[in-house]
N, C-alpha and C positions, 0 to 999 in steps of 0.2 A: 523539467522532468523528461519531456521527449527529444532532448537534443542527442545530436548523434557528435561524437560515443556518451554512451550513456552515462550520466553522473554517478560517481565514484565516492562522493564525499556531501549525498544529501541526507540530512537528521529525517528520520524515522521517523519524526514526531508530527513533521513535516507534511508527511505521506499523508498521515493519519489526520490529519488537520483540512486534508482537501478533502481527503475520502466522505469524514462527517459532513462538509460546507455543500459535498454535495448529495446527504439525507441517508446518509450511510447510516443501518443501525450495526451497531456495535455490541459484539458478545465476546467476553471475556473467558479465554480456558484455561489449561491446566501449566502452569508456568508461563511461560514465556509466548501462548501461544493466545491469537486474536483471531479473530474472525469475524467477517464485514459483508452486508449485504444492501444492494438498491438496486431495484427493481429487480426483485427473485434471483439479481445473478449474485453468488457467493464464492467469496474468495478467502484463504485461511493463509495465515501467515505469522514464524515468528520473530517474533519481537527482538533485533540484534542486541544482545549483551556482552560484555558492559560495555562495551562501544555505543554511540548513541548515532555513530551513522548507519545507513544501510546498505546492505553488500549489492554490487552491481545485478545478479539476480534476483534480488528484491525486489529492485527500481525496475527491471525490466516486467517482470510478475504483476507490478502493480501498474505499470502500464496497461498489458495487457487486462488487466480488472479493469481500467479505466475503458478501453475502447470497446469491451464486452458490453459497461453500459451503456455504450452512446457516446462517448466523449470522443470529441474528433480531434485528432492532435494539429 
């Protein structure tokens, strides 16, 4: 996820799958829209459809959610 340039063609599902592993709680909104929090820092994001990858400022979005909580790439 943090290789440079930023991956183009990673599943969404994917994302969401670290976010929880690492104690992400997860709240569900209004269509397509998610939103994820650990340790107080929160980040909202939606959900690409019907494509089931994520567009390059996803991936970089959720980088940055990643290093807000701690995560050292």
């Amino acid at each position: 996820m943090f290789s440079l340039p930023t991956p183009a063609a990673l599943e969404w599902r994917k994302i969401e799958a670290l976010f929880v592993a690492l104690g992400a709680k997860v709240s569900e909104g209004n269509g397509s829209r998610v939103r994820f929090e650990i340790n107080q820092v929160v980040a909202s994001f939606h959900r690409p459809h019907p494509e089931k990858e994520a567009k390059v400022y996803q991936v970089k979005d959720a980088m940055a959610f990643l290093i807000a909580v701690g995560v050292i790439p």
